[in-house]
C-alpha positions as CSV (number, residue, x, y, z in Angstrom):
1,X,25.9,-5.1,10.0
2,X,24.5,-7.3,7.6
3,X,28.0,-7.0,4.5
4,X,30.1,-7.5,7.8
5,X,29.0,-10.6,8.7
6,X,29.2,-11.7,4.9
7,X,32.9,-10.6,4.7
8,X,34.4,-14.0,5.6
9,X,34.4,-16.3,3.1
10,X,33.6,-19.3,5.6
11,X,30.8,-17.1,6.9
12,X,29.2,-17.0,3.1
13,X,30.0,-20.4,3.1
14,X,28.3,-21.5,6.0
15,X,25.1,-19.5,5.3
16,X,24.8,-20.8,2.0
17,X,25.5,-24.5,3.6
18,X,22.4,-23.9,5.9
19,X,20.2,-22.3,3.2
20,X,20.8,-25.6,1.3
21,X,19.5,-27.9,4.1
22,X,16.9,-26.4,4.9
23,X,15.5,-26.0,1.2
24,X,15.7,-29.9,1.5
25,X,14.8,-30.2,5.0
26,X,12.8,-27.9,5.7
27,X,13.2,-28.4,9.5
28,X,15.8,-25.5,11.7
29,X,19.5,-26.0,10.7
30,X,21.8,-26.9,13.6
31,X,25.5,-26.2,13.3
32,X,26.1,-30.2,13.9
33,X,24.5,-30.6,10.4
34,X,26.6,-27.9,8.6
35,X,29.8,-29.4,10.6
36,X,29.4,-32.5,8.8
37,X,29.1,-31.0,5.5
38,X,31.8,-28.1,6.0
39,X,34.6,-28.2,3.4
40,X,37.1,-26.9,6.5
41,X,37.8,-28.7,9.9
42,X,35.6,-26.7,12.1
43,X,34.2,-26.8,15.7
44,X,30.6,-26.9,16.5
45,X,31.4,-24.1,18.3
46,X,32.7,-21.7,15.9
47,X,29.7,-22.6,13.5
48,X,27.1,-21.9,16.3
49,X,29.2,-18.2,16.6
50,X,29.0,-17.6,12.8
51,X,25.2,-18.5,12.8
52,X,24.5,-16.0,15.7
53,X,26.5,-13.3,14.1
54,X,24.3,-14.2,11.1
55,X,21.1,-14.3,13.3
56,X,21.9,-10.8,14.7
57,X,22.9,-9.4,11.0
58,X,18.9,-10.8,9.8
59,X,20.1,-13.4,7.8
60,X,18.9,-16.6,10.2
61,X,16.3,-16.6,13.2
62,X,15.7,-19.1,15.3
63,X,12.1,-20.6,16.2
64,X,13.5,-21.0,19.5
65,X,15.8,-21.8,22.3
66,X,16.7,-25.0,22.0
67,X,16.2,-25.3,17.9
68,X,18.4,-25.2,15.0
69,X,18.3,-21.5,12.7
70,X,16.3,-20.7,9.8
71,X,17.1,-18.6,7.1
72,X,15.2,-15.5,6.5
73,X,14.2,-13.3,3.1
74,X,17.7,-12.0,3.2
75,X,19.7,-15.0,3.5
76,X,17.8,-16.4,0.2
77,X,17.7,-13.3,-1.3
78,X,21.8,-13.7,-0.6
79,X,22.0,-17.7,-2.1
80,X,20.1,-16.7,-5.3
81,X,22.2,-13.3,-6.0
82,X,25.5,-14.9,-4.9
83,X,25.6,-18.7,-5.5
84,X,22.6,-19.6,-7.4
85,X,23.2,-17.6,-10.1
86,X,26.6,-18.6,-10.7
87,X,24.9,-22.4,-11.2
88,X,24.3,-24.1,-15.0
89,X,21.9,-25.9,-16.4
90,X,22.3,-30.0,-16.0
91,X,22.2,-31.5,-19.6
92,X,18.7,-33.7,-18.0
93,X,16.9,-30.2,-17.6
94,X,18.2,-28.8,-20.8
95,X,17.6,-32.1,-22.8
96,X,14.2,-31.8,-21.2
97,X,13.2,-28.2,-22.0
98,X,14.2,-28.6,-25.2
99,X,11.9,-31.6,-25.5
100,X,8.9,-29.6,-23.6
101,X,9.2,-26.5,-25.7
102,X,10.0,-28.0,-29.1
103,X,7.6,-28.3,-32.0
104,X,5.4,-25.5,-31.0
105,X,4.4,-23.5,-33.8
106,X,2.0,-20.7,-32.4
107,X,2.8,-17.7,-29.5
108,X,-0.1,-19.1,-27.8
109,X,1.1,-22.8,-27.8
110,X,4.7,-21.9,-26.9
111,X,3.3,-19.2,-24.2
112,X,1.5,-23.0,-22.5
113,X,4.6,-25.0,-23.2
114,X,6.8,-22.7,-21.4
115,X,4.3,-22.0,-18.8
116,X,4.3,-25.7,-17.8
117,X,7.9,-25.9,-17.6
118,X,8.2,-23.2,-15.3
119,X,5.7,-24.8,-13.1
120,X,7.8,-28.0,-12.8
121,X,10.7,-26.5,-12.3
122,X,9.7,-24.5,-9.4
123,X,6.4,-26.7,-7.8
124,X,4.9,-23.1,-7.9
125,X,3.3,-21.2,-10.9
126,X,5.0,-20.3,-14.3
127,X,4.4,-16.5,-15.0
128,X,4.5,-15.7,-18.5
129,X,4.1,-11.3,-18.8
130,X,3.4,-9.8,-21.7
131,X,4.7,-5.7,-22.1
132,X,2.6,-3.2,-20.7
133,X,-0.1,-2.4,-23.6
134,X,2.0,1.6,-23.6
135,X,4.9,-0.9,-25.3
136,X,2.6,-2.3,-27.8
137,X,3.6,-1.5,-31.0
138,X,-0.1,-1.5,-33.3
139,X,-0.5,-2.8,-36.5
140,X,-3.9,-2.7,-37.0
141,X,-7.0,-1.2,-34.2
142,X,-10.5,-2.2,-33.9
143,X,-12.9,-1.0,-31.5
144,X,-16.9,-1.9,-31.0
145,X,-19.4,0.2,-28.9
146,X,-21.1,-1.6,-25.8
147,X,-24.6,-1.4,-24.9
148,X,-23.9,0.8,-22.0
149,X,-21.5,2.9,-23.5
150,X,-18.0,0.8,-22.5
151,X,-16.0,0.1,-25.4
152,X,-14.1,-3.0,-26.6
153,X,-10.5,-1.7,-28.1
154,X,-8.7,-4.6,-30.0
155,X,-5.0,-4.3,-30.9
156,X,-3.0,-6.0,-33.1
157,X,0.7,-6.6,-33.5
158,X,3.3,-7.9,-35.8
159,X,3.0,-11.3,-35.5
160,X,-0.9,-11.5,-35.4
161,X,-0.8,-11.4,-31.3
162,X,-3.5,-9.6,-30.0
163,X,-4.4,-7.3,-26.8
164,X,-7.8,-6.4,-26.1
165,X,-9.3,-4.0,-23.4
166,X,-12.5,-2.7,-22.2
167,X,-12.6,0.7,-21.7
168,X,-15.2,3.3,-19.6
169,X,-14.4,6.7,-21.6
170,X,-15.5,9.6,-19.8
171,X,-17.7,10.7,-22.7
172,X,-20.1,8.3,-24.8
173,X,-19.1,7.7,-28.2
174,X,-20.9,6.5,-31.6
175,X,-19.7,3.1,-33.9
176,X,-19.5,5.6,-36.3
177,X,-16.8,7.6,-33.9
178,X,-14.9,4.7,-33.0
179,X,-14.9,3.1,-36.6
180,X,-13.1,7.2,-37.9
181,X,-10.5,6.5,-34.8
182,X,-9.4,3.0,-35.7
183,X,-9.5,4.5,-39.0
184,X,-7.3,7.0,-38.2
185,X,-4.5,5.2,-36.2
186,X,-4.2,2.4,-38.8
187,X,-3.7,5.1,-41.2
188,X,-1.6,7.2,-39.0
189,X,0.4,4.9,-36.6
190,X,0.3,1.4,-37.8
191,X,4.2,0.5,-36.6
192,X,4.0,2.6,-33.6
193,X,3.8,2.1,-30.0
194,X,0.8,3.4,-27.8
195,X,3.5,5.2,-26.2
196,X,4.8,6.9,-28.9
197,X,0.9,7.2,-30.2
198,X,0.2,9.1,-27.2
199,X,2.7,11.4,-27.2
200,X,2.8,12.6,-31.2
201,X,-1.4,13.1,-30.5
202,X,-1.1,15.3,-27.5
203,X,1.8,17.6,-29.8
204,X,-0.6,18.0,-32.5
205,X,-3.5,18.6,-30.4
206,X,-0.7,21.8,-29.5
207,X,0.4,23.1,-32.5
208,X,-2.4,22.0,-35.1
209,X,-5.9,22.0,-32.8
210,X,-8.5,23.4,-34.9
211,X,-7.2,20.6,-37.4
212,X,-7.0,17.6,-35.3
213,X,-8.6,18.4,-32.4
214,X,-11.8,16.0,-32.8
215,X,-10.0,12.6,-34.0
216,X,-6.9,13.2,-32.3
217,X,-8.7,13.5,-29.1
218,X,-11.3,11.2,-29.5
219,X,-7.9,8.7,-29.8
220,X,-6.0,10.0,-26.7
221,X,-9.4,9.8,-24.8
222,X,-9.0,6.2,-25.4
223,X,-4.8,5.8,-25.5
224,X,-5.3,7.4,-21.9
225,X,-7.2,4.0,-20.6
226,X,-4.4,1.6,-21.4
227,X,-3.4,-0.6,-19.3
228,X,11.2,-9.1,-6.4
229,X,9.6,-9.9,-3.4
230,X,6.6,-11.6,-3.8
231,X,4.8,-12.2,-0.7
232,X,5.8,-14.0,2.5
233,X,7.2,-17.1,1.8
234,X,6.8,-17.1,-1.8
235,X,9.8,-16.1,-4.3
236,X,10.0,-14.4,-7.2
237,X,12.3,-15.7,-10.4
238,X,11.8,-13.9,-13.8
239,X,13.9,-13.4,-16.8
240,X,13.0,-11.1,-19.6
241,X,12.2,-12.7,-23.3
242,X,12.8,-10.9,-26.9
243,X,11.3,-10.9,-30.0
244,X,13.4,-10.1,-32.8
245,X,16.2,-8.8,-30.3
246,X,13.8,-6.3,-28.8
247,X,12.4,-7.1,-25.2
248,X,8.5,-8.3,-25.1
249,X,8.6,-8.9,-21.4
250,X,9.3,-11.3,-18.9
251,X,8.3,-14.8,-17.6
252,X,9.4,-16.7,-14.5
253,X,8.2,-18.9,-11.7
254,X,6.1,-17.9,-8.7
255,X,7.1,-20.5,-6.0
256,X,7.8,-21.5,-2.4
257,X,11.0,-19.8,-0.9
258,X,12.3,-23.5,-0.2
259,X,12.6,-24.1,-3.7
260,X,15.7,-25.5,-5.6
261,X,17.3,-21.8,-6.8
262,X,19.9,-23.5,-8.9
263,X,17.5,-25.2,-11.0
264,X,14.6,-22.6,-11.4
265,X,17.1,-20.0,-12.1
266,X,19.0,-22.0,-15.0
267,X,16.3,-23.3,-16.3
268,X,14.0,-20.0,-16.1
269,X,17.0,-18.6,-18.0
270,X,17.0,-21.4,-20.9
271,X,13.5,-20.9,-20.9
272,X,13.7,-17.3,-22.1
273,X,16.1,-18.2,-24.3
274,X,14.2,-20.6,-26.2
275,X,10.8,-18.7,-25.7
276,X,12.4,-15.6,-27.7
277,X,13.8,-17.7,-30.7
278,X,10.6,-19.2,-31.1
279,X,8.6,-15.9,-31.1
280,X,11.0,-14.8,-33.5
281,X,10.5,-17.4,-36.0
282,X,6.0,-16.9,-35.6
């Protein structure tokens, strides 16, 4: 039911009118207001038949009787995919970003920059993710022993960012164990990912056990312990962000479904674009 009633073109059209107003209205659309607007000559009438075909289809409801409709998840799920996405970014917001994320010289300060302009773009938050800690390629490992037997794992990439971890191994381990396993995977697997760290350990716990068996599984014990709709009425924007043309992860903004999707999804876009070129240059 719900492709049917988007088959018209006037029917997109409409919907898309009333997901507008409302994003600046906030307050139930009536088809008077989108008969003022409409691009075609149209009746009152046939705009209150498309928005009930629309209500019945889950893309509008209406608060009640005598009111105006409002559009659901699915109607803005509908303007982000369909029109919002075909939307570029104004020179203001571009000359702007640029300004906001320029002369940033560490991942951490370019992580805040482009935090902050997500958040103004979208009156919500800015969501900045890194890649699950299995997608971490290591370049150097350090682990320290807790007093009651947790231990703090600190991983290093290319690029000095770091990822740490506290971990509760099922069995207690020495300094002097953990110091051998750092030891051992910066020796071993410095350029690899935990994934791929993970994986080789377990084969050669298989094919070479009396050999390995004590560092290698001392390692996977602790490899083991690694680490859109949002919510009603909150939306979910993201676009994923590269470092040397590989994918790191993804940021976006965390905001009211009323937001402007034209704006927060050109400029969560640019965003990406200029958060990867500067993690490629650190």
């Amino acid at each position: 039911m719900r492709n049917s009633a988007l088959q018209e073109r006037r029917n997109r059209q409409i919907l898309a009118d009333i997901v507008r107003v409302y994003i600046e209205t906030g307050e139930p659309v009536s088809s008077r207001a989108i008969s003022k607007g409409f691009e075609e000559s149209l009746s009152t009438a046939t705009i209150r038949n498309v928005m009930a075909d629309l209500e019945d289809a889950g893309f509008l409801y209406q608060p009640h009787t005598s009111a105006g409709r409002v559009p659901t998840a699915a109607a803005y799920r509908f303007f982000a995919q369909e029109i919002a996405s075909q939307a570029t970014i104004t020179a203001v917001d571009r000359e702007w970003i640029q300004r906001e994320m320029g002369g940033a010289t560490s991942a951490a300060e370019i992580t805040e920059r482009a935090g902050h302009v997500l958040a103004e773009v979208s009156n919500g938050l800015g969501i900045i993710v890194s890649p699950p800690l299995g997608k971490t390629v290591l370049e150097h490992a350090r682990m320290w022993l807790l007093p009651d037997g947790r231990v703090v794992v600190v991983l290093i990439s290319p690029g000095g960012n770091t990822r740490d971890k506290i971990l509760r191994p099922n069995r207690l381990f020495t300094q002097t164990e953990l110091d051998a396993t750092a030891d051992f995977l910066n020796r071993h697997y410095s350029g690899w990912t935990l994934e791929a760290i993970r994986s080789d350990l377990l084969q050669k716990l298989a094919t070479e056990r009396e050999r390995y068996e004590g560092m290698a599984q001392s390692a996977l014990t602790l490899c083991d312990q690694e680490i859109s709709e949002a919510g009603e009425n909150l939306a979910l924007i993201s676009a994923a962000y590269t470092r040397n043309d590989l994918v790191q992860g993804s940021l976006g903004v965390l905001g009211p479904t009323r937001m402007h999707y034209e704006r927060a999804m050109t400029a969560v876009a640019y965003v990406a674009q200029l958060f990867s070129e500067a993690l490629s240059k650190t």
